[in-house]
C-alpha positions as CSV (number, residue, x, y, z in Angstrom):
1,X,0.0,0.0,0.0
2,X,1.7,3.2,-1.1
3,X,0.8,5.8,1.3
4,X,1.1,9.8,0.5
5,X,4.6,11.9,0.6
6,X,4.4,14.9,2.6
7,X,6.8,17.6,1.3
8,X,7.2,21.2,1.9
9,X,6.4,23.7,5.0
10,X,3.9,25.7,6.3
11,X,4.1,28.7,9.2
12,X,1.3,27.8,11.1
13,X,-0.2,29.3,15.1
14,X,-1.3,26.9,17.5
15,X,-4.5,28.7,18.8
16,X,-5.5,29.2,22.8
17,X,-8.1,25.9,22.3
18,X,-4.4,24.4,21.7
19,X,-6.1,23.6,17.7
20,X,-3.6,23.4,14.8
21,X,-4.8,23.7,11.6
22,X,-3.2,20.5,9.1
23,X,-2.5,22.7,6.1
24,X,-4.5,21.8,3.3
25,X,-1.9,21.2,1.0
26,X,-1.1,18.0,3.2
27,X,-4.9,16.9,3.6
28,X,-5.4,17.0,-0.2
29,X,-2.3,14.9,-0.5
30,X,-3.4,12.6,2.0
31,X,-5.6,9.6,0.8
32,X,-8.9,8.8,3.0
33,X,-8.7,5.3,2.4
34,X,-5.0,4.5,2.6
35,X,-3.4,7.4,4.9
36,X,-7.1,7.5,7.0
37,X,-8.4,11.0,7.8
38,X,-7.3,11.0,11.3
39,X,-3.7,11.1,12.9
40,X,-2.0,10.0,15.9
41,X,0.9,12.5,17.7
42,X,3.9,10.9,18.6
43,X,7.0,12.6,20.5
44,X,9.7,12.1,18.0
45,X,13.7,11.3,19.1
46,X,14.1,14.5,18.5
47,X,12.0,15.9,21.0
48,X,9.4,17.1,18.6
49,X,5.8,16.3,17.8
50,X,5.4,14.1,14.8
51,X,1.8,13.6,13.1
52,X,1.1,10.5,11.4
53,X,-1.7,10.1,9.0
54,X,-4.1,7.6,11.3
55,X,-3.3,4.1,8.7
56,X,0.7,5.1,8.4
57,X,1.1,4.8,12.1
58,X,-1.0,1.7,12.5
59,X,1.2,0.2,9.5
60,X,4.7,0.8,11.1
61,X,3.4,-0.5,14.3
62,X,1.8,-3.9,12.7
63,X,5.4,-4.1,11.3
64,X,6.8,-4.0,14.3
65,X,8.0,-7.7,15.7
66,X,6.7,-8.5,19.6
67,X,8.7,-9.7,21.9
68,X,7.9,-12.2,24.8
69,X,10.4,-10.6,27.0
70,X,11.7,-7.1,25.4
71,X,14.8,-5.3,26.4
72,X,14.4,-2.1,28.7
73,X,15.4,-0.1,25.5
74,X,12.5,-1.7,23.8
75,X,9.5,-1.2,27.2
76,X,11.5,2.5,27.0
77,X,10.6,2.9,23.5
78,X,7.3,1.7,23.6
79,X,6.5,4.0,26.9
80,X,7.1,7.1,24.4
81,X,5.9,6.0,21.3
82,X,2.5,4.0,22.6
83,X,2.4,5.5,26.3
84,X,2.6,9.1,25.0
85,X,1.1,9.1,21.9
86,X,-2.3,10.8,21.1
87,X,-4.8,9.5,18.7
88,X,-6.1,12.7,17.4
89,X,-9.5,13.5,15.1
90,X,-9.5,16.2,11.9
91,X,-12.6,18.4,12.5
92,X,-14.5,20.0,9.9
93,X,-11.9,22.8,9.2
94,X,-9.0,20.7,9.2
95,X,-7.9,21.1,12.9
96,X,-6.4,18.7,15.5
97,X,-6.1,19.2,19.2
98,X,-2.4,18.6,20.5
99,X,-2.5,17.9,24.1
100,X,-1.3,20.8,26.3
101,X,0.7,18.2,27.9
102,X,2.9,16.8,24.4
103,X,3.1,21.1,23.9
104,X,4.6,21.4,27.2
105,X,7.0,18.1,27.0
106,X,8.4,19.4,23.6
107,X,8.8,23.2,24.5
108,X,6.2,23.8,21.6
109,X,5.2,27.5,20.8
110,X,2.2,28.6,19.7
111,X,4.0,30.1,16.6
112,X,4.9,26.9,14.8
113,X,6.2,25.8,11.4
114,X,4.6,22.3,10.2
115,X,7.0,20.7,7.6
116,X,6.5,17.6,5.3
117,X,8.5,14.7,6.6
118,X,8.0,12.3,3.9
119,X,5.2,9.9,5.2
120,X,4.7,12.2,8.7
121,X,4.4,16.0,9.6
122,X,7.1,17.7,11.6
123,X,6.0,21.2,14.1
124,X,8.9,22.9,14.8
125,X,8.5,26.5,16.7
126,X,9.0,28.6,13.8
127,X,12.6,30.4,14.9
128,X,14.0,26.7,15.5
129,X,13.4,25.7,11.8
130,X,14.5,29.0,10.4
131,X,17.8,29.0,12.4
132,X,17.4,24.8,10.9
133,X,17.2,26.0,7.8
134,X,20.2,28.6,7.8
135,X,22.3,25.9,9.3
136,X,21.3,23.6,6.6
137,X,21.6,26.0,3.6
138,X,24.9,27.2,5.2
139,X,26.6,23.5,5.1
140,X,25.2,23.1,1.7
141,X,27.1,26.0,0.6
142,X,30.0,24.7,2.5
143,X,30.1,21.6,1.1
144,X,30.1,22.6,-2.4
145,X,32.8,25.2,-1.9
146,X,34.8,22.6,-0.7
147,X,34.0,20.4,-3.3
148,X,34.6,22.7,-5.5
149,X,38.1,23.6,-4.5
150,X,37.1,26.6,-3.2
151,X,38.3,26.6,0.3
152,X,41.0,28.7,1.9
153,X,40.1,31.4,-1.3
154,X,39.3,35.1,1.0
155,X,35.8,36.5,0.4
156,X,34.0,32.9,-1.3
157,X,31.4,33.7,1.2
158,X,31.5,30.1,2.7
159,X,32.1,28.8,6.3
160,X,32.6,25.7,7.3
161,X,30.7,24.2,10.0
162,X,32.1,22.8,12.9
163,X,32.2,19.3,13.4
């Protein structure tokens, strides 16, 4: 089953109600009967909220192999990923509820950027992704430069991250 790709971003505002609105770019890409209409919010390793289309999330986890006795990394993981994650429902405008709790356990602003992740959605508070984004733009450049024989030359423009 080949499920949606979720590309691009959108600069989004949590409201007071704690509603964000799924940009409808991403719910016309998204496939009632093979994405679902609803989602479910997971905490992502990197501290983030993900949102999965309601039948991607129940895919990856039918993939997933059980264990009679699983490792504490594995009862860890699933604490997060099943323990914390929200099952969510789109209402008539295109808005899901994030808990006040999953804001407050991911240091989530109200002003928020929601970027396409392939197969999942990515908030980010909107000054994180556009300081991401520099960073990201600015190794790019780097890398070329370098590449390109460029380095050591004054004024190329070009810094090399650190690392």
């Amino acid at each position: 089953m080949e499920h949606a790709t979720l590309a691009g971003n959108h600069d989004l505002t949590i409201d007071e109600k704690g509603r964000l609105l799924i940009p409808a770019e991403f719910r016309r890409a998204l496939e009632s009967n093979t994405d679902g209409s609803n989602f479910f919010l997971v905490i992502g390793i990197d501290s983030r909220i993900w949102i999965y289309p309601e039948r991607v999330y129940k895919a990856l986890v039918a993939q997933r192999q059980q264990d009679l006795m699983p490792s504490y990394d594995r009862l860890d993981f699933e604490d997060i990923y099943f323990g914390m994650a929200s099952p969510v429902e789109c209402d008539k405008q295109g808005r899901v509820l994030i808990p006040e709790k999953m804001l407050r356990r991911t240091n989530t602003s109200r002003e928020v950027t929601v970027r396409g992740a392939g197969s999942y959605l990515k908030i980010w508070n909107r000054a994180d992704w556009e300081a991401r984004q520099d960073a990201l733009l600015e190794k790019q450049r780097a890398e070329y430069a370098a590449n390109a024989g460029l380095t050591g030359l004054p004024d190329v423009g070009v810094v090399r991250p650190s690392g």
